[in-house]
N, C-alpha and C positions, 0 to 999 in steps of 0.2 A: 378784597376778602377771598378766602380760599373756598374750594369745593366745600358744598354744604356738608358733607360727610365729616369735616374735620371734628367738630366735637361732639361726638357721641352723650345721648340721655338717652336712652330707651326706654319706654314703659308701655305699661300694658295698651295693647292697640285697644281697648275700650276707655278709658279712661281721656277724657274733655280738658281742652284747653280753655280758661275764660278771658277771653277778650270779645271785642265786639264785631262788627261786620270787616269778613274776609275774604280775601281773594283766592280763590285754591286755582292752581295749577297741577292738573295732571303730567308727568314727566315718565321718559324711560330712565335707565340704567345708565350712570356717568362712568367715562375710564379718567383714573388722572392722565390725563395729556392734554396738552393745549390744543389741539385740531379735535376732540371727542365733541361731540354735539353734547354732553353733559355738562362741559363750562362753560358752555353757553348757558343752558339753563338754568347751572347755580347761582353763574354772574347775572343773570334778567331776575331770580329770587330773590338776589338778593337788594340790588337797584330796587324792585318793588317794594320791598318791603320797607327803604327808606323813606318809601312817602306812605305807604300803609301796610294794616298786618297782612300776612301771606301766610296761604296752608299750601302744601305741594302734596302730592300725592305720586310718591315713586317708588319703582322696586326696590326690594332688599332680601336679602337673605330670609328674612322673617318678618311678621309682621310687629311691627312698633311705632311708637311715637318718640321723635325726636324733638328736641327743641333749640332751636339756636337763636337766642335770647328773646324778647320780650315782645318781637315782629315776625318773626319766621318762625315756622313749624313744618315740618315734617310727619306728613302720616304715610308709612312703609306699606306696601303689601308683597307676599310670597314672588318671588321671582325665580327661574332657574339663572346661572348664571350667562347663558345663550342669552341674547337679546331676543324679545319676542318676534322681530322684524327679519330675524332669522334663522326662525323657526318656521315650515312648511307644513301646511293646512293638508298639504296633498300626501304628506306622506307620516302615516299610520306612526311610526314610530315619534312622531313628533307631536300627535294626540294629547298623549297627558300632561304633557309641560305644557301643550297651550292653555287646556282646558284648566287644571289646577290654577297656573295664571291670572286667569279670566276671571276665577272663580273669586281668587283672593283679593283681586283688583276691587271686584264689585262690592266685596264684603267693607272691605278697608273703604270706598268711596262712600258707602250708606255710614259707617259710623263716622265718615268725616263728617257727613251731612248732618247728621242728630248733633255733633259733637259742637258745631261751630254755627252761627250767623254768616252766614254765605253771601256775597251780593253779587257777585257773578264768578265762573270759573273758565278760564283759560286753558283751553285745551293744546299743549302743543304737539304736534303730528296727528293727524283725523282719527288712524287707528294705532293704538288701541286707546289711545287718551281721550278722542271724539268721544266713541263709546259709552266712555264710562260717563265723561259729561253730560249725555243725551239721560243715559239712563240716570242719575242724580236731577236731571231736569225733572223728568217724568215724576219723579220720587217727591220733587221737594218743591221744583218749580223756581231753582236759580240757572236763570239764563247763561248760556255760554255761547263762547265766541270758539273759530277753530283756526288753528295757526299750521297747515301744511309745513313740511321743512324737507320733505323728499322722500325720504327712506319709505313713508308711510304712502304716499300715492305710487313711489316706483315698485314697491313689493309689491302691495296690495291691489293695486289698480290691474295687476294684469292677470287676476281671477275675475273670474263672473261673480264667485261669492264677494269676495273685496269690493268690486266695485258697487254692490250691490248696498254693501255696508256702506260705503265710501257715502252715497247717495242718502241713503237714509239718515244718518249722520247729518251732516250736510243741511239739511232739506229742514230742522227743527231750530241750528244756530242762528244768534241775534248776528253773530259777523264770522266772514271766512276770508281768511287773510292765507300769503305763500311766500316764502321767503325768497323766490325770482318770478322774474314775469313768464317764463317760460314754463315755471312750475303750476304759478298759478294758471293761465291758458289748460295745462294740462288738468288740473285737481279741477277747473272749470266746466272742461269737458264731461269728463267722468260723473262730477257731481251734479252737475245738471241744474247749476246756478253759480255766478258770479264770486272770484276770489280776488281779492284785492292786494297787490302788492305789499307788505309789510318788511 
């Protein structure tokens, strides 16, 4: 199957999909090429979704709801076109794009959570996708799990605030898994509990 983007449904980001218990995956921003960390994730969406349904939770231009048939959903939030991972906490100019971000992430995670039966959510990379997890925990009370893959402990980790996030995060998941042993060691360290190779 191709990148989840290929066929577009948009509709209103409030508006509920009915099916039964889902698996949502938070995700960043996919490039088409084959080395992007986004066909990875479309391709793991979409393998999921052949044995059950899956909501994902990724940037976009805007916020919407996609559908790509009767197992896979897509629910969008605001994104600039910078990947958030490379966007700087420390420099003022890069302020609003985080926060609007943040802002639309969380909005978009709370009506996936009303919209859908959730039975756990799959965070991949700690930040900014942890985040959103923990907070939809807090909210709703479905368990997630967190999948380190790099970008997300090698940005982040080398603030005090990151790591701080990093931790907290962390510290609520039912599992924390890293896509090397070396990453995991490191996302270990910082997080101040155990990651498991995946």
């Amino acid at each position: 199957p191709g990148p989840v983007t290929d066929k577009l449904d948009c509709r209103d980001s409030g508006q509920a999909f009915s099916a039964g218990g889902r698996m949502t995956a938070p995700m960043r921003r996919h490039v088409r090429l084959a080395v992007a960390p986004g066909v990875l994730v479309a391709a793991l969406a979409a393998e999921l979704s052949r044995h059950m349904p899956v909501c994902v939770l990724a940037p976009g231009p805007l916020p919407c709801w996609e559908s790509q048939g009767d197992r896979l959903a897509i629910c969008r939030f605001w994104a600039p076109s910078k990947p958030l991972s490379q966007l700087n906490p420390l420099d003022p100019r890069d302020w609003l794009s985080i926060v609007r971000t943040l802002c639309s992430m969380r909005r978009q995670a709370l009506v996936l959570g009303r919209a859908e039966a959730l039975q756990h959510c799959m965070a991949l990379w700690v930040l900014p996708s942890g985040w959103t997890a923990r907070l939809l925990h807090a909210k709703t009370g479905v368990p997630y799990s967190l999948w380190a893959l790099g970008s997300d402990i090698c940005s982040h980790g080398k603030h005090r605030l990151g790591r701080r996030m990093i931790r907290r995060v962390a510290r609520d998941a039912s599992g924390c898994y890293a896509d090397g042993f070396q990453l995991a060691a490191d996302a270990g360290d910082i997080a101040g509990r155990e990651f498991e190779f995946l």
